[in-house]
N, C-alpha and C positions, 0 to 999 in steps of 0.2 A: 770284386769290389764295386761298390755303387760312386761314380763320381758324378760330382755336381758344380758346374762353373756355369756364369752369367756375364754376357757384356752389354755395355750402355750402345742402342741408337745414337750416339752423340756427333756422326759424323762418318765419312768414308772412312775406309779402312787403309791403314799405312803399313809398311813392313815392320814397323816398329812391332803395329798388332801381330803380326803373323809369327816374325821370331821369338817375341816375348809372350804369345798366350796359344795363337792359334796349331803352330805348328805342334807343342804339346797336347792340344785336344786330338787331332789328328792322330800322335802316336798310342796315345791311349783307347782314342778308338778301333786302331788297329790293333791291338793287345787284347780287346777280348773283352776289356771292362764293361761293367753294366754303365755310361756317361749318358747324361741327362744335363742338355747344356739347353742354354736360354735367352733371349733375346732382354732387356731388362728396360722396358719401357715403361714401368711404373718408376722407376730409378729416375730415369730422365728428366721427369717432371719437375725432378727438384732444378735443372736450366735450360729446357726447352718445353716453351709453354704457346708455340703457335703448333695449332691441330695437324695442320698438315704436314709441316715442316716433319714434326714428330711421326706421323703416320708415312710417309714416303722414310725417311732412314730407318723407321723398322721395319720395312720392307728391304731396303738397300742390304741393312747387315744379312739379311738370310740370304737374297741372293751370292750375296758375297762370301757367305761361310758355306752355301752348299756349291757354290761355284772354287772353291779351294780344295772342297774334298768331304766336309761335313757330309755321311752318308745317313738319313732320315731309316735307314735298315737296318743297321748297325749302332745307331745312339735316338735316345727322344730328344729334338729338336722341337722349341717350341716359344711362345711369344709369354713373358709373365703376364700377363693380361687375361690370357687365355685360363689361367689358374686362380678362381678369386677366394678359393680357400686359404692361399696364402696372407692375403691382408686380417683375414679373419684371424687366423695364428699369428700376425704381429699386435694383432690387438690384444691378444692372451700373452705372449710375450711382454708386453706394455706393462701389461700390472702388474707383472715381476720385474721390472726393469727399476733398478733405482736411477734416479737422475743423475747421480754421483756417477754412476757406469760410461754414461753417457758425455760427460762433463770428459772425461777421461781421453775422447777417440780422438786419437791426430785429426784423422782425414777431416773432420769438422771445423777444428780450425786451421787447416791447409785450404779446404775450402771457400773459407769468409776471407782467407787471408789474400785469395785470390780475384775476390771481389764477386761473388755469388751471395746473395740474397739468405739473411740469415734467418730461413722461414722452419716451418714445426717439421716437414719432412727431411730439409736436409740433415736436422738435429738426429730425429729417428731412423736414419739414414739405416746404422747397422741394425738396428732390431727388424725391421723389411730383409737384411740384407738375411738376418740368421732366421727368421724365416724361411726365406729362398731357400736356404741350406736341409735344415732338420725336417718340412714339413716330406722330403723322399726320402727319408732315412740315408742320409748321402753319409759315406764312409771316410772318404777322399773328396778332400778341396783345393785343389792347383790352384797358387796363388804366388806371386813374389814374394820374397823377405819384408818387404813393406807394409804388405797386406796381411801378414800376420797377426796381427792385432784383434783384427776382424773374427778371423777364429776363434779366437781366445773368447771376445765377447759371445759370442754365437756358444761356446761352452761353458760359458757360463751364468747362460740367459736359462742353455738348457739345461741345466743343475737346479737351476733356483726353479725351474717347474717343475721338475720333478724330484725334488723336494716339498714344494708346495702339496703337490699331489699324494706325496708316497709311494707313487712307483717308477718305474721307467718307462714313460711313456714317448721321451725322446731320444734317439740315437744323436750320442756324442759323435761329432767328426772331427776329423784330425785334418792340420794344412799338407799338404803335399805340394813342400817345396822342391822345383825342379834346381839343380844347381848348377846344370848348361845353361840357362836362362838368360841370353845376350841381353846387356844392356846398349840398347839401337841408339847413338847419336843422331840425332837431325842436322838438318844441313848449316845450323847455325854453334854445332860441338853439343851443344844440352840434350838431356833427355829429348828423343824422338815423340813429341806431342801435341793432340791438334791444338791446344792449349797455347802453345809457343808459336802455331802455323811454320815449324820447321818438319814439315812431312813429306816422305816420298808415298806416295799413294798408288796403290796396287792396279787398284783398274782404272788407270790412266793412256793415254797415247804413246807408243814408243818416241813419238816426238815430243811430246810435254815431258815423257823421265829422261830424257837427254839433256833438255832447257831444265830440270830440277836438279838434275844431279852437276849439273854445271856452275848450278849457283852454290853450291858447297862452298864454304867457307876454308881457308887455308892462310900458310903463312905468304910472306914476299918471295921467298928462297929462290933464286933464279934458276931458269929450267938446266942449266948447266952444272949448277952445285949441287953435291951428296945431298939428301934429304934422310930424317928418323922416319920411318914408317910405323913408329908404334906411336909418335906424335903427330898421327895425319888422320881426319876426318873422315876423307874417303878412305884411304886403309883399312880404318876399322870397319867398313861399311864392306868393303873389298872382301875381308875377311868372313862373312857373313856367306857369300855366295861360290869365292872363287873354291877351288880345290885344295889341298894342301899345296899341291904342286906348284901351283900356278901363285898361291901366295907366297910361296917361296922366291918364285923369280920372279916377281912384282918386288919385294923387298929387296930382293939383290940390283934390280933397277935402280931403286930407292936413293939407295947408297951408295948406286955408283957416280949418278950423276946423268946429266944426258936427256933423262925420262922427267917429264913434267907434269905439274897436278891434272892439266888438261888432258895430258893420258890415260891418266888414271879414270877421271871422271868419265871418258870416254869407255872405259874397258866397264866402268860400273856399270854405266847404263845399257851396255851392250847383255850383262850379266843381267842383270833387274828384267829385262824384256825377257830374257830368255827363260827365267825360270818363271815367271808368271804369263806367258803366252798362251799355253792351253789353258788357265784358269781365264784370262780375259775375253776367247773366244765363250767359253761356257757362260760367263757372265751375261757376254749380250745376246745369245741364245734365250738366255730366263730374263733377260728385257723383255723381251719378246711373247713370254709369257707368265705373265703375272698370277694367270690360276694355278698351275702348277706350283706355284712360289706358296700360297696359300693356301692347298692345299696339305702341301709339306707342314706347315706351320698348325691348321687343323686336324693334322690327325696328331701331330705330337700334344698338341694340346689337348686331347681325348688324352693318351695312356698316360701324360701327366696329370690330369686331373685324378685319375683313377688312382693313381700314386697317394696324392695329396688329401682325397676322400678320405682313403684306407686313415692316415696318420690322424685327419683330425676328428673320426669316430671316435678313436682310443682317446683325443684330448678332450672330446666335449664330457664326456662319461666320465674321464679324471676329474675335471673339473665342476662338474655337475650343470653343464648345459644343457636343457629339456628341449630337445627337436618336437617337433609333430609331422614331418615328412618322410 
């Protein structure tokens, strides 16, 4: 199976990312599938519009996806920028796209509603996005339940072309919703989001995740009284890292009494250091060097273009686009 997922440069990366998208790329790339994941820096532009800012976090995410595991031998890893075939097929997309389609997508107005700038690309948002998707014949799209949507239009962008056309010139994909897919609380209870600035951030200092996870929000319940640990912040966060075991007698603490949030938060961050300590060393190793980082990023961007070539031969031909190259 071909899978195809993209994430926004929009910031360092938090455990939220890793439980909720990364650590599924990983297993699928362990699995054997043909994954074609991507860096989504044409996305970005719809809320980060100063050059460098932009150009240093699309550097940051690669170190930080090949510093977790992303293996550039085993998946195409690559920057959407590096692919300019792609814009070319949302613009063929476009003139199948009713505006009614468009009118329809949450994320649009979750977007404005969140005070983003309500400009032609953020509108266009999904037809880019089903681009991204159909121009590698991608089979499988890992997404949350959320993101669903998004598929839907992406298959139904790709109908209306090839319908327009008379043939099948795009491969339908399907979401591939994972259903272990923790949803990560930040340290204020809400979804884990740099959006909310409630984030534990991965390649941090083990002193800065001690000072974060400390500031975890929690009730008054004094350290002497029984506590719910399925109504506790760090718990669920607990839950994430410790073992079964070990969350077993964390909750039997819980409720006995005795054991306080400060413990807990203490045992978290002890947890949080220790599963991401070799990826934090690997990180600042590939500080260290930035050609290798780009390089990475340069050759996935060769077999993705070559991907991308292939699909829109067959769509200029459908469509009756006269190359001379």
């Amino acid at each position: 199976m071909r899978i195809l997922s993209g994430v926004q440069p929009s910031g360092k990366l938090h455990i939220g990312n890793y439980f909720g998208a990364l650590r599924q790329y990983l297993r699928l790339q362990e699995q054997g599938h043909e994954c074609y994941y991507f860096i989504a820096n044409y996305h970005a532009l719809t809320s980060v519009q100063d050059k460098a800012v932009l150009a240093e976090m699309t550097l940051d995410v690669a170190r930080s996806y090949l510093a977790l595991g992303i293996d550039p031998d085993r998946c195409v890893f690559f920057a959407q920028s590096d692919v300019p075939q792609v814009t070319e097929l949302c613009w063929i997309l476009n003139c199948v796209c009713p505006v009614s389609l468009m009118e329809k997508a949450t994320s649009y107005k979750d977007k404005i509603a969140k005070g983003l700038t309500a400009s032609m690309g953020l509108f266009d948002y999904p037809v880019l996005q089903a681009a991204d998707i159909v121009i590698y014949d991608s089979n499988l799209v890992p997404v949350g339940a959320d993101q669903k949507q998004h598929i839907e239009i992406t298959r139904d962008l790709a109908v209306k072309l090839n319908q327009a056309v008379g043939s099948e010139v795009l491969v339908l994909p399907e979401p591939y919703i994972v259903p272990e897919v923790a949803v990560v609380p930040g340290i204020d209870g809400q979804k884990m989001s740099k959006s909310y600035n409630n984030t534990i951030e991965i390649f941090q200092t083990p002193k800065a995740t001690q000072k974060r996870c400390a500031q975890i929000v929690t009730d008054s319940t004094p350290l002497e009284a029984p506590k719910n640990p399925e109504q506790c912040n760090v718990f669920a966060l607990l839950k994430l890292f410790a073992t079964p075991e070990e969350q077993q007698e964390i909750a039997d603490k819980y409720r006995a009494g005795g054991y306080g949030y400060g413990h807990a938060k203490k045992r978290l961050a002890e947890l949080v250091n220790e599963t991401f300590d070799a990826a934090r060393q690997r990180y600042e190793q590939l500080l260290q060097d930035e050609s290798y980082v780009r390089d990475v990023l340069r050759e996935g961007g060769k077999k993705a273009r070559a991907t991308a070539e292939a699909t829109m031969q067959r769509v200029r031909e459908a469509v009756g686009i006269v190359t001379t190259y």
